[in-house]
PDB file of N, CA, C and O in Angstrom:
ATOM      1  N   UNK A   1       0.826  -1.192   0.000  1.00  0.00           N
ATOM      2  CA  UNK A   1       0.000   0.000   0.000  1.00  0.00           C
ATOM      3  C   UNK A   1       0.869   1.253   0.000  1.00  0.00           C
ATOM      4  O   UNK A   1       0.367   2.280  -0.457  1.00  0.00           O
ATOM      5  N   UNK A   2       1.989   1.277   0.415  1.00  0.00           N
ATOM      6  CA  UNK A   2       3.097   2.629   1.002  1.00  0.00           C
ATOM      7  C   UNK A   2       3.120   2.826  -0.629  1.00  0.00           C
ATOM      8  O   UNK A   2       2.754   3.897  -1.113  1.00  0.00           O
ATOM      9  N   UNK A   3       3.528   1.836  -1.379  1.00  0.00           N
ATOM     10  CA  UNK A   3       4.166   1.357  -3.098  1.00  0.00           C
ATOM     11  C   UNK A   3       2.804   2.546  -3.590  1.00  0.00           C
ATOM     12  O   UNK A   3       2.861   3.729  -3.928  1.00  0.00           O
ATOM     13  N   UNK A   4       2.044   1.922  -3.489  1.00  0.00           N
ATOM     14  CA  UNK A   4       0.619   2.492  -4.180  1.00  0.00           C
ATOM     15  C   UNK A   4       0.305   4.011  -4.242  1.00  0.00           C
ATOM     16  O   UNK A   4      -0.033   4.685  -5.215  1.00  0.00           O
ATOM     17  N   UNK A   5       0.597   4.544  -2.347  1.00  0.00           N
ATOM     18  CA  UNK A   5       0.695   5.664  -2.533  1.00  0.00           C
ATOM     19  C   UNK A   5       1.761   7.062  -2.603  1.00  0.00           C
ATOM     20  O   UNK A   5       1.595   8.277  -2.494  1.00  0.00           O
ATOM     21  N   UNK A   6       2.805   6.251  -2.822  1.00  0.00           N
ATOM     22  CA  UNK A   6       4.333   6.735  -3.207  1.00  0.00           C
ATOM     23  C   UNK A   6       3.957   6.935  -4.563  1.00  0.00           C
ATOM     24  O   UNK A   6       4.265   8.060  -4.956  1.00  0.00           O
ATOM     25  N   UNK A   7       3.147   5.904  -5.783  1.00  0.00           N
ATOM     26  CA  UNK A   7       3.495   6.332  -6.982  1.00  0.00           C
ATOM     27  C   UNK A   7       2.018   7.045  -7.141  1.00  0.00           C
ATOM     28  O   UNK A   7       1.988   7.633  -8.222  1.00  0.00           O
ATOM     29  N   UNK A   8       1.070   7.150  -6.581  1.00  0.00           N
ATOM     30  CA  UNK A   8       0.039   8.076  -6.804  1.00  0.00           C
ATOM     31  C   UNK A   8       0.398   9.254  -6.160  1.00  0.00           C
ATOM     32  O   UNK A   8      -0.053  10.193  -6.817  1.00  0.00           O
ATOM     33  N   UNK A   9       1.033   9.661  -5.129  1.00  0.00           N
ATOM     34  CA  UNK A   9       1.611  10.801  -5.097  1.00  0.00           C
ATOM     35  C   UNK A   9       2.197  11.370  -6.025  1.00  0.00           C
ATOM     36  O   UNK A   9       1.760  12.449  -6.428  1.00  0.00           O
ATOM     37  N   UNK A  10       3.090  10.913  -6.475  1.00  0.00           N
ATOM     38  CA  UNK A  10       4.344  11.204  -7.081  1.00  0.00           C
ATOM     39  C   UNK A  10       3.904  11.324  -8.723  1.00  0.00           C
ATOM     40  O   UNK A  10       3.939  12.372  -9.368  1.00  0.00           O
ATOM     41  N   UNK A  11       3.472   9.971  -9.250  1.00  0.00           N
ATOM     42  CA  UNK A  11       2.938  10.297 -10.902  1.00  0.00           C
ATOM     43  C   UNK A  11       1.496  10.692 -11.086  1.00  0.00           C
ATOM     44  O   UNK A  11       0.849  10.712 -12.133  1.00  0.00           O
ATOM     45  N   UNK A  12       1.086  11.026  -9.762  1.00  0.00           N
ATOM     46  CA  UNK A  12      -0.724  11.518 -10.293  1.00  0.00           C
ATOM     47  C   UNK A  12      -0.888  13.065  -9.866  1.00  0.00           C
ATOM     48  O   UNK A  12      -0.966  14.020 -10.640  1.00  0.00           O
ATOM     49  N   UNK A  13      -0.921  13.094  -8.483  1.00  0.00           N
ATOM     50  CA  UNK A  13      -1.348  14.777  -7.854  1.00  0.00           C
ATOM     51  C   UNK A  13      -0.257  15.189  -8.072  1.00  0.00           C
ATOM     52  O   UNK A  13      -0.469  15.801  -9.119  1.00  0.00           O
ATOM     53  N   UNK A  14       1.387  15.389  -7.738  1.00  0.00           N
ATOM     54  CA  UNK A  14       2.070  15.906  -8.044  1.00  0.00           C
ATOM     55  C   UNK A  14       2.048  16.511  -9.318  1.00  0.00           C
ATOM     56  O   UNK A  14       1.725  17.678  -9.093  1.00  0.00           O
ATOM     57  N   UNK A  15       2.233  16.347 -10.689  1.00  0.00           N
ATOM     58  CA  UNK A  15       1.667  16.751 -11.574  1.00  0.00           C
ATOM     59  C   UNK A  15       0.168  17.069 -11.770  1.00  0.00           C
ATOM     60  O   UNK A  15       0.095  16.902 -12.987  1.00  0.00           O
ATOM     61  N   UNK A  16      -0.781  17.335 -11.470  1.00  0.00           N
ATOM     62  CA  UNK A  16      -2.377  17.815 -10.908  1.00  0.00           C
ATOM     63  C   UNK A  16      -1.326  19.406 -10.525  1.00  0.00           C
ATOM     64  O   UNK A  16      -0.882  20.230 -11.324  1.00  0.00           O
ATOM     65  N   UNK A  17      -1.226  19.366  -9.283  1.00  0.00           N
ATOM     66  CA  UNK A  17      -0.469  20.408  -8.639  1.00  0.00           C
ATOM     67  C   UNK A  17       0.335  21.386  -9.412  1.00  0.00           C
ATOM     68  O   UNK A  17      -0.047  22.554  -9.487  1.00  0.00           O
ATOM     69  N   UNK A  18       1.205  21.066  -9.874  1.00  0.00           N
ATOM     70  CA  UNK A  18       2.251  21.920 -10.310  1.00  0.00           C
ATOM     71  C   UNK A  18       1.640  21.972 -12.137  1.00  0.00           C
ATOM     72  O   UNK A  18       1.919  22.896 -12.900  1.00  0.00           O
ATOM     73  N   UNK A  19       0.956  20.999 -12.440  1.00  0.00           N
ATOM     74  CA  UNK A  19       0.623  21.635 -13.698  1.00  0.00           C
ATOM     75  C   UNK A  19      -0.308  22.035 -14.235  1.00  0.00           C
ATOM     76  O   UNK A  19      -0.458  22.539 -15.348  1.00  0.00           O
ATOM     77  N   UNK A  20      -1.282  21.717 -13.075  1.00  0.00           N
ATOM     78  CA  UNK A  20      -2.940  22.126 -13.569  1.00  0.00           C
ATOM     79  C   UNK A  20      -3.412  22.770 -12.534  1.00  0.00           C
ATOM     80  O   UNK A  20      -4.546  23.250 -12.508  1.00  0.00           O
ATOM     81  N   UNK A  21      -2.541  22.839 -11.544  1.00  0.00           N
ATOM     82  CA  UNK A  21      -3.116  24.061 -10.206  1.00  0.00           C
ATOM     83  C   UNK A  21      -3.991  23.804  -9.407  1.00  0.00           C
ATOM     84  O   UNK A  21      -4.656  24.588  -8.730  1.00  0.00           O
ATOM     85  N   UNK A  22      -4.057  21.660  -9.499  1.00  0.00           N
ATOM     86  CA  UNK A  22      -5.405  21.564  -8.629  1.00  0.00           C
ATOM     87  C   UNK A  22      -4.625  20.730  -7.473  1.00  0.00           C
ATOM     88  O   UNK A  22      -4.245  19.585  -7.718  1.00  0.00           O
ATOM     89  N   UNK A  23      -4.391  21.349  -6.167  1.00  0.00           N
ATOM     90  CA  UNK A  23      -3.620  21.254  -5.134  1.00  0.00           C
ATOM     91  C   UNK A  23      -4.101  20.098  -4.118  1.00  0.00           C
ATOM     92  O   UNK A  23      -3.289  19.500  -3.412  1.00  0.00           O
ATOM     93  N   UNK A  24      -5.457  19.836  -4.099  1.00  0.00           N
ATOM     94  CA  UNK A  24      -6.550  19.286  -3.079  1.00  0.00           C
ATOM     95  C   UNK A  24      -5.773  17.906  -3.411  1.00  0.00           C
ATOM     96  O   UNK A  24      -4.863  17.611  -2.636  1.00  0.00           O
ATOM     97  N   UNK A  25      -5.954  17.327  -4.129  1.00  0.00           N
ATOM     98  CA  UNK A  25      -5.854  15.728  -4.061  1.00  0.00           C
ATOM     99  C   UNK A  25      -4.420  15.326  -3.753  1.00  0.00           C
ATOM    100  O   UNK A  25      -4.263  14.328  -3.050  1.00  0.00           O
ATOM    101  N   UNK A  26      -3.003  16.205  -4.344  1.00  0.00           N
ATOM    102  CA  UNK A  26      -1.834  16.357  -3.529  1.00  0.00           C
ATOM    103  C   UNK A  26      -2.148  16.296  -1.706  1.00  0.00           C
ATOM    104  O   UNK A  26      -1.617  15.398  -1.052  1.00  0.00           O
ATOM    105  N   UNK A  27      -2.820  17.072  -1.199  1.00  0.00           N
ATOM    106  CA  UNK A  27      -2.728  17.271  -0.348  1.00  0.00           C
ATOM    107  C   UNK A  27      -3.224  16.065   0.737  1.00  0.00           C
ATOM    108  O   UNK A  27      -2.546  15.761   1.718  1.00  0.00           O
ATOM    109  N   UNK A  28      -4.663  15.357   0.359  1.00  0.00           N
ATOM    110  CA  UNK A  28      -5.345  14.234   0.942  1.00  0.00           C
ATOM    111  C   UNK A  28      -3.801  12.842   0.478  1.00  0.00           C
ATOM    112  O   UNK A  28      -3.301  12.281   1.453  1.00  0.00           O
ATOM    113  N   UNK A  29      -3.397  12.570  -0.559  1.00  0.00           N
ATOM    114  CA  UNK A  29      -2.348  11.735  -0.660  1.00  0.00           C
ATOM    115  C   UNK A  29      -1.486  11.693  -0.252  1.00  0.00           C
ATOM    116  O   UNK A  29      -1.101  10.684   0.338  1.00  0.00           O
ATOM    117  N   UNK A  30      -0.873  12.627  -0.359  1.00  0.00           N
ATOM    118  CA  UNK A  30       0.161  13.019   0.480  1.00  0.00           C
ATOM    119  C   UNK A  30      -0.159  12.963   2.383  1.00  0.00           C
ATOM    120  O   UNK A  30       0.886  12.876   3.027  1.00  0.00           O
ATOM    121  N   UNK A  31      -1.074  12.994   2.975  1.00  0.00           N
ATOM    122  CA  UNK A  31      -1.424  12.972   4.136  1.00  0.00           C
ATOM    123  C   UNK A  31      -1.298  11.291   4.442  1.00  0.00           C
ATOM    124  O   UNK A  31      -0.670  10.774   5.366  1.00  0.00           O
ATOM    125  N   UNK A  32      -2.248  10.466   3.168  1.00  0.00           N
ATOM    126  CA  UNK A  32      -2.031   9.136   3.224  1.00  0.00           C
ATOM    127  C   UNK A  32      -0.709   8.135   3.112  1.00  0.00           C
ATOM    128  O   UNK A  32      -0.389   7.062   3.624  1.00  0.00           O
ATOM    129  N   UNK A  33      -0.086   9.109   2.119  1.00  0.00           N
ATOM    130  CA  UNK A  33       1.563   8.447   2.071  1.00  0.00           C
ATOM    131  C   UNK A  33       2.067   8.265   3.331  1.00  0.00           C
ATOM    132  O   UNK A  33       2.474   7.236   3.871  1.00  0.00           O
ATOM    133  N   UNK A  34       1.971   9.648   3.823  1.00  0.00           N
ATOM    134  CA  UNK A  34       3.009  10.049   4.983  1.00  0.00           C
ATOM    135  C   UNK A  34       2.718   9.073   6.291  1.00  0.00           C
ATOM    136  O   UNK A  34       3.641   8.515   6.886  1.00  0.00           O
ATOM    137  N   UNK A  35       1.309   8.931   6.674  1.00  0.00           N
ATOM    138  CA  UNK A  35       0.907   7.673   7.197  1.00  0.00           C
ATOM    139  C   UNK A  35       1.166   6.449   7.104  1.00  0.00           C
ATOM    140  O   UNK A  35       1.382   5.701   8.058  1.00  0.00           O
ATOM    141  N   UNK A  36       1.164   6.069   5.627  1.00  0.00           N
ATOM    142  CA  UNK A  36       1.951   4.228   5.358  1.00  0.00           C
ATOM    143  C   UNK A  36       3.055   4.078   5.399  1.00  0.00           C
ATOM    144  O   UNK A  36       3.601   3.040   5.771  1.00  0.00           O
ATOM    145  N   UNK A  37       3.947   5.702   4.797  1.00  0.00           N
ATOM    146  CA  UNK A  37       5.170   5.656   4.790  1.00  0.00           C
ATOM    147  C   UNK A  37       5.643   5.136   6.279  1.00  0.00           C
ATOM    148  O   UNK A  37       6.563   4.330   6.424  1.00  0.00           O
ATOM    149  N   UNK A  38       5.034   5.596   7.158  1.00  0.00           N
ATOM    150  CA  UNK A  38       5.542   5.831   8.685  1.00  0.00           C
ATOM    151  C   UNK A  38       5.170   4.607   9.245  1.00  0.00           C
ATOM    152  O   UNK A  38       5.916   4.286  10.170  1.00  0.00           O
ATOM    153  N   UNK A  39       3.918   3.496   8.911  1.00  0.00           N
ATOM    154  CA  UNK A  39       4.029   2.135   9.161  1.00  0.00           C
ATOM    155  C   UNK A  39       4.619   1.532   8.525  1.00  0.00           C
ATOM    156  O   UNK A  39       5.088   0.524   9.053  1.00  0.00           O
ATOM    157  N   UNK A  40       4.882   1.737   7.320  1.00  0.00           N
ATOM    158  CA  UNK A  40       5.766   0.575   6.408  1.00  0.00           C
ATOM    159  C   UNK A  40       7.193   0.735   7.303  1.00  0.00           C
ATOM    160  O   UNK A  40       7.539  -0.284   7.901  1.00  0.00           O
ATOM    161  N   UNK A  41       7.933   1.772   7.425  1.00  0.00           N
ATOM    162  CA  UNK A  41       9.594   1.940   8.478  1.00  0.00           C
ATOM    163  C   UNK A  41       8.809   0.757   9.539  1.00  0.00           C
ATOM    164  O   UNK A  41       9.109  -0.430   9.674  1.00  0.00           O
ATOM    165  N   UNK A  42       7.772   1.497  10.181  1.00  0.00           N
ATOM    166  CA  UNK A  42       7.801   0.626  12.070  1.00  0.00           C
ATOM    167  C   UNK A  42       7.345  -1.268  11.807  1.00  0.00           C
ATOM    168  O   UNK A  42       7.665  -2.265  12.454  1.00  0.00           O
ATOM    169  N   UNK A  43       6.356  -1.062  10.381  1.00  0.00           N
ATOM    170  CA  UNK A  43       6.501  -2.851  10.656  1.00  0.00           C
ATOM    171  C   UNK A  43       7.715  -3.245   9.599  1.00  0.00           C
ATOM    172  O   UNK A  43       7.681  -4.405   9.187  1.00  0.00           O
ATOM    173  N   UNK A  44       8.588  -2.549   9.208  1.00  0.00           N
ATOM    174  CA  UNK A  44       9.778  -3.019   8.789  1.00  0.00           C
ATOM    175  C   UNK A  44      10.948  -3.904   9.820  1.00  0.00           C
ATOM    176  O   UNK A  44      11.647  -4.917   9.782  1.00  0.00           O
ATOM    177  N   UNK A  45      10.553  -2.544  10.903  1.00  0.00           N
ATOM    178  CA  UNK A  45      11.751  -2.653  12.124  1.00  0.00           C
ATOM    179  C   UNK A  45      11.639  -3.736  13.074  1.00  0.00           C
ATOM    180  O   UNK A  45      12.494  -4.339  13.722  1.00  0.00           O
ATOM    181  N   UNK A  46       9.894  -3.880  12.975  1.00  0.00           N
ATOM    182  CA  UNK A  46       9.587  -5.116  13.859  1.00  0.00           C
ATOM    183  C   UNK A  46       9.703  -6.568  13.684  1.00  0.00           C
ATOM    184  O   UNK A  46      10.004  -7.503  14.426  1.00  0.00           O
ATOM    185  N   UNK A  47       9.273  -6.408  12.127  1.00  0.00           N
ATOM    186  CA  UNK A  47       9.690  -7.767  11.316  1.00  0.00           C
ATOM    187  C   UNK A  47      11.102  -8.182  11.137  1.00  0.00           C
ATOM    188  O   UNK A  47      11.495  -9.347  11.210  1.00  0.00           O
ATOM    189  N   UNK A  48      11.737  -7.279  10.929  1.00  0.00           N
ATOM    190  CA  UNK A  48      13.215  -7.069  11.011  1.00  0.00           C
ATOM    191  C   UNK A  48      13.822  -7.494  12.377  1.00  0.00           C
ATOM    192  O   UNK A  48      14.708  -8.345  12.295  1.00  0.00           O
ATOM    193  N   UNK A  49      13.539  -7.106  13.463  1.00  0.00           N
ATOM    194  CA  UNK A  49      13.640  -7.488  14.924  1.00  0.00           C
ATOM    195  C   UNK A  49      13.356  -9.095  15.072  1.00  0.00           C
ATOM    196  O   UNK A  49      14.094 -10.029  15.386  1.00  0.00           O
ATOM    197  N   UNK A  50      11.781  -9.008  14.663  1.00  0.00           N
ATOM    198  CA  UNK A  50      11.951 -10.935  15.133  1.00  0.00           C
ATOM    199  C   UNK A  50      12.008 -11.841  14.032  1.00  0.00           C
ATOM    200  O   UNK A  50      11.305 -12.850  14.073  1.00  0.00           O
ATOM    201  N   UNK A  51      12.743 -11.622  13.060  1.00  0.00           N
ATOM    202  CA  UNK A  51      12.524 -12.845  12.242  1.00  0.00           C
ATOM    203  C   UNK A  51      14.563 -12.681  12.572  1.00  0.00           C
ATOM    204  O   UNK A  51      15.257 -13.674  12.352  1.00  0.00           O
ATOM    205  N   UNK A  52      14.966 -11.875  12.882  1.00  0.00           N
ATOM    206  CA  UNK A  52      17.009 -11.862  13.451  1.00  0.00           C
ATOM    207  C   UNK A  52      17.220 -11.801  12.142  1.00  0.00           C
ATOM    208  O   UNK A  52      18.190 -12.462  11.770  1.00  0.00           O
ATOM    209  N   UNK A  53      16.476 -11.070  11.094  1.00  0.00           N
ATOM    210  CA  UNK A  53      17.919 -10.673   9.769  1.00  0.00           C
ATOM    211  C   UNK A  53      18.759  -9.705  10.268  1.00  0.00           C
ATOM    212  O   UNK A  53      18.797  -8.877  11.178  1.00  0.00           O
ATOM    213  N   UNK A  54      19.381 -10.082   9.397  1.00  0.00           N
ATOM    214  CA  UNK A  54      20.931  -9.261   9.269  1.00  0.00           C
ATOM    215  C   UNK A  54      20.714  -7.563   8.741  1.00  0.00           C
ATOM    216  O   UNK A  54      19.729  -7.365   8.030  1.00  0.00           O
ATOM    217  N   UNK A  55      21.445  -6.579   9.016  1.00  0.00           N
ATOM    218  CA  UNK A  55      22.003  -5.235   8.830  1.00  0.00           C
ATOM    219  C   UNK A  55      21.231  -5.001   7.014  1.00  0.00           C
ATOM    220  O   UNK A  55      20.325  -4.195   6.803  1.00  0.00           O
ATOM    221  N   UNK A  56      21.801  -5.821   6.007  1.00  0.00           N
ATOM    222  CA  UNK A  56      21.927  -5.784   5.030  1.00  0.00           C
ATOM    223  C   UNK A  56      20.450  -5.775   4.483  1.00  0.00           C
ATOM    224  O   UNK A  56      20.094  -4.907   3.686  1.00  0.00           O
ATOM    225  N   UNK A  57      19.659  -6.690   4.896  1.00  0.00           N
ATOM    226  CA  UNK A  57      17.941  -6.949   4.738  1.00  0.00           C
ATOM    227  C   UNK A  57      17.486  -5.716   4.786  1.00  0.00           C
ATOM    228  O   UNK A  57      17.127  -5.052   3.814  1.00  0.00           O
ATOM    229  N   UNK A  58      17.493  -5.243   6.392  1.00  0.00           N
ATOM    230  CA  UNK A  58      17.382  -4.097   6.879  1.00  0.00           C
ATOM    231  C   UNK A  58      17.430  -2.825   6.115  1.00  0.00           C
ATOM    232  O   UNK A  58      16.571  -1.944   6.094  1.00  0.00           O
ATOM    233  N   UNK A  59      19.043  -2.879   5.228  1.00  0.00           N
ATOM    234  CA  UNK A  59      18.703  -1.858   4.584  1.00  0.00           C
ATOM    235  C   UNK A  59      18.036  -1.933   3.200  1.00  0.00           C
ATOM    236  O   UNK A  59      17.452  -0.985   2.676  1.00  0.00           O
ATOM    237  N   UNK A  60      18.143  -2.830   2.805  1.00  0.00           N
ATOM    238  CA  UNK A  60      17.345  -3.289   1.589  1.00  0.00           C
ATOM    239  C   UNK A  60      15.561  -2.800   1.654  1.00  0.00           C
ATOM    240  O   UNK A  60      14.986  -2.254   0.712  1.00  0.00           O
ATOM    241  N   UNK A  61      14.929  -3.139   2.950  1.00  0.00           N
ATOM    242  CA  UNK A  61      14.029  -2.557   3.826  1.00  0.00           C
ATOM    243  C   UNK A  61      13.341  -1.031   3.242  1.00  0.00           C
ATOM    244  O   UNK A  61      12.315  -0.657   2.674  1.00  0.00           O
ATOM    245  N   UNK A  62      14.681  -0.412   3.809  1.00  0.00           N
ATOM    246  CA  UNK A  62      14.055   1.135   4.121  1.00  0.00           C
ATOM    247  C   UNK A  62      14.780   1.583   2.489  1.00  0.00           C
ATOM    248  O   UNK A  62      14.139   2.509   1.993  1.00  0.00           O
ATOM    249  N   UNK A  63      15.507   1.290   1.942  1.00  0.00           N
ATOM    250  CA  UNK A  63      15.730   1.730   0.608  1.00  0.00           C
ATOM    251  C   UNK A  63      14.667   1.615  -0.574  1.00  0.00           C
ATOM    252  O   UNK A  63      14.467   2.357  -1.536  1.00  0.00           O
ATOM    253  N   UNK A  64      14.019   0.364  -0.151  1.00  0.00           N
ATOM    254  CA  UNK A  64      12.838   0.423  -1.091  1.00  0.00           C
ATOM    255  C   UNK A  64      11.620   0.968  -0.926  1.00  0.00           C
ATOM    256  O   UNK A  64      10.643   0.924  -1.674  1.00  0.00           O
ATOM    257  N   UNK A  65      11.825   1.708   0.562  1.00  0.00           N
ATOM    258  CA  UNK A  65      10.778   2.468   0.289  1.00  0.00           C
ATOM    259  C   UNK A  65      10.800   4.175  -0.413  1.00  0.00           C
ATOM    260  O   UNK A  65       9.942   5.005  -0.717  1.00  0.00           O
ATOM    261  N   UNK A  66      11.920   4.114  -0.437  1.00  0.00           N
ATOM    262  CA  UNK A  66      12.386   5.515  -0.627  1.00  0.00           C
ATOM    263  C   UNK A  66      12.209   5.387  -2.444  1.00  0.00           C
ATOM    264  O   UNK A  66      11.562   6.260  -3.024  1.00  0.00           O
ATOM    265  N   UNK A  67      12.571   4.725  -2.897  1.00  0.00           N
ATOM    266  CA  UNK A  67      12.575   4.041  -4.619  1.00  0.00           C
ATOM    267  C   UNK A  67      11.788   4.682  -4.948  1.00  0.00           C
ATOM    268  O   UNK A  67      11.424   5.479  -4.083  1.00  0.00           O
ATOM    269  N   UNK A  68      11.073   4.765  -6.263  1.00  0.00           N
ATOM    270  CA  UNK A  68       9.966   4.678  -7.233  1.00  0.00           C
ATOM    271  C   UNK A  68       9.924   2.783  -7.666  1.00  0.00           C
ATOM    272  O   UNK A  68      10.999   2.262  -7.960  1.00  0.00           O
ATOM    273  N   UNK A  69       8.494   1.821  -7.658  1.00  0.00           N
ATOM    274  CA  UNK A  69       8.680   0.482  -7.419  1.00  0.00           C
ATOM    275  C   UNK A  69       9.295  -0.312  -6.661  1.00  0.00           C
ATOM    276  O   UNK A  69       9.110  -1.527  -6.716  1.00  0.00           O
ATOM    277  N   UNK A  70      10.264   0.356  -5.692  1.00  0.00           N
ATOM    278  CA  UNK A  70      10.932  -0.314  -4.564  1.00  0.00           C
ATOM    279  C   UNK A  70      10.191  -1.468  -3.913  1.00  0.00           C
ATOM    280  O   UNK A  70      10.446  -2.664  -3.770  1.00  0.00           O
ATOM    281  N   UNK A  71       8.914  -0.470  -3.478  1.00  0.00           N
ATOM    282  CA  UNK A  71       8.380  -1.770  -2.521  1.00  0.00           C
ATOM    283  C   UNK A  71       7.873  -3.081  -3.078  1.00  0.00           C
ATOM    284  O   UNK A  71       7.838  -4.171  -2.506  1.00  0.00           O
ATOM    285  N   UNK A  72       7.531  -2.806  -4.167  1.00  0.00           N
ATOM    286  CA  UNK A  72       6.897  -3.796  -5.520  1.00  0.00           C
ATOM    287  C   UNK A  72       8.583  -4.983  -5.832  1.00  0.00           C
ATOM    288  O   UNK A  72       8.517  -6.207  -5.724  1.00  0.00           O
ATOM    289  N   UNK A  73       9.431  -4.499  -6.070  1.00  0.00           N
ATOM    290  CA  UNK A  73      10.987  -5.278  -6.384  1.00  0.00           C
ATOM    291  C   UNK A  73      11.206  -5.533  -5.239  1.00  0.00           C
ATOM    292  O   UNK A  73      11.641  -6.684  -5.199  1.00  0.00           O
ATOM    293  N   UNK A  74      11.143  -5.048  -4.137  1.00  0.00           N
ATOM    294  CA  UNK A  74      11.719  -6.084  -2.837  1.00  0.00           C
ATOM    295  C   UNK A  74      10.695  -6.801  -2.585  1.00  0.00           C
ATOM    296  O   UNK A  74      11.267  -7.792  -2.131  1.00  0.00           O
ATOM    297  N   UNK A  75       9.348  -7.096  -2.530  1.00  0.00           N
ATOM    298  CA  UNK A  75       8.049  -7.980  -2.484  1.00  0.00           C
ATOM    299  C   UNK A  75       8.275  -9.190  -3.331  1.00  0.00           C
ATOM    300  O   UNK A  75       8.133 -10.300  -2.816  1.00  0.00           O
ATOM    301  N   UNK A  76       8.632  -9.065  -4.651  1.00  0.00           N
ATOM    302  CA  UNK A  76       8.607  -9.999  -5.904  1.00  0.00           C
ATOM    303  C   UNK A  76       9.901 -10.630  -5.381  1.00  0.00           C
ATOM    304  O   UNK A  76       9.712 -11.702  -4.805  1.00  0.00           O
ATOM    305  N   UNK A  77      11.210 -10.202  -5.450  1.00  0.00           N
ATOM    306  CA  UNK A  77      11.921 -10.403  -5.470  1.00  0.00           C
ATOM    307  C   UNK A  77      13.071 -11.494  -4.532  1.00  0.00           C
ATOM    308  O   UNK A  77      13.809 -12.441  -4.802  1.00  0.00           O
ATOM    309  N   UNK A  78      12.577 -10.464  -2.946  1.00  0.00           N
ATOM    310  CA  UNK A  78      13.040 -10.678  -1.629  1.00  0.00           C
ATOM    311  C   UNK A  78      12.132 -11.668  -0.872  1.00  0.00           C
ATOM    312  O   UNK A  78      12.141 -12.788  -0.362  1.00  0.00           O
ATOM    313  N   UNK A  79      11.591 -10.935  -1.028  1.00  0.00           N
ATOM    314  CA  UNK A  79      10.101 -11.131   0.084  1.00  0.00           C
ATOM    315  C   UNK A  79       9.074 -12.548   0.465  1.00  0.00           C
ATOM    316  O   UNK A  79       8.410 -12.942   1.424  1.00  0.00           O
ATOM    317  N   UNK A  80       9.387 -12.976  -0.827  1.00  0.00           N
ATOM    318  CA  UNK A  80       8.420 -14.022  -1.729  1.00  0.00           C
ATOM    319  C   UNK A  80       9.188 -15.389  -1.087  1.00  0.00           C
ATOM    320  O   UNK A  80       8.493 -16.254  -0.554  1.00  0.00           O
ATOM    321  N   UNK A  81      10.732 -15.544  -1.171  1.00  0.00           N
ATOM    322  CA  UNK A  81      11.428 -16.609  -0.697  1.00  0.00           C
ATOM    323  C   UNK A  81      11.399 -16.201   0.595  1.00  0.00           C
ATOM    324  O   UNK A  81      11.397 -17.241   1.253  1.00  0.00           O
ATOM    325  N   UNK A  82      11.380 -15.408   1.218  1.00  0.00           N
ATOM    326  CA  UNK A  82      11.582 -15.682   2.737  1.00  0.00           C
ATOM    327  C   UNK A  82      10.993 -16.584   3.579  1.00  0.00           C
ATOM    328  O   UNK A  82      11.316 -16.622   4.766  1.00  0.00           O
TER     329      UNK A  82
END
């Protein structure tokens, strides 16, 4: 869901905003990002905590959320064999 609203932020209202001047739906998404963004880190850290991966997972973790598709390539990728 963080994936979902990272790229609807980013490739939908962001452009709305800056190119058509309609600010509102930036603003409700962006409220929602900032929310998943902030559970996706804490159940990162927790899952991260009890399953005892290593440093490296970890950062693999919080890098994909920062991405554009991050969270989507560490899901498919990582995630799937664990």
């Amino acid at each position: 869901m963080e994936g979902i609203s990272f790229l609807l932020l980013f490739g939908l209202t962001m452009p709305l905003k800056y190119w058509a001047g309609i600010g509102e739906p930036n603003q409700y998404v962006g409220y929602a990002h900032g929310f998943l963004f902030i559970g996706y880190v804490a159940l990162a850290l927790v899952v991260w905590k009890e399953q005892g991966w290593g440093w490296k997972i970890l950062a693999w973790l919080l890098l994909a959320s920062l991405l554009p598709f991050g969270t989507f390539y560490l899901d498919s990728r990582f995630l799937g064999k664990v």
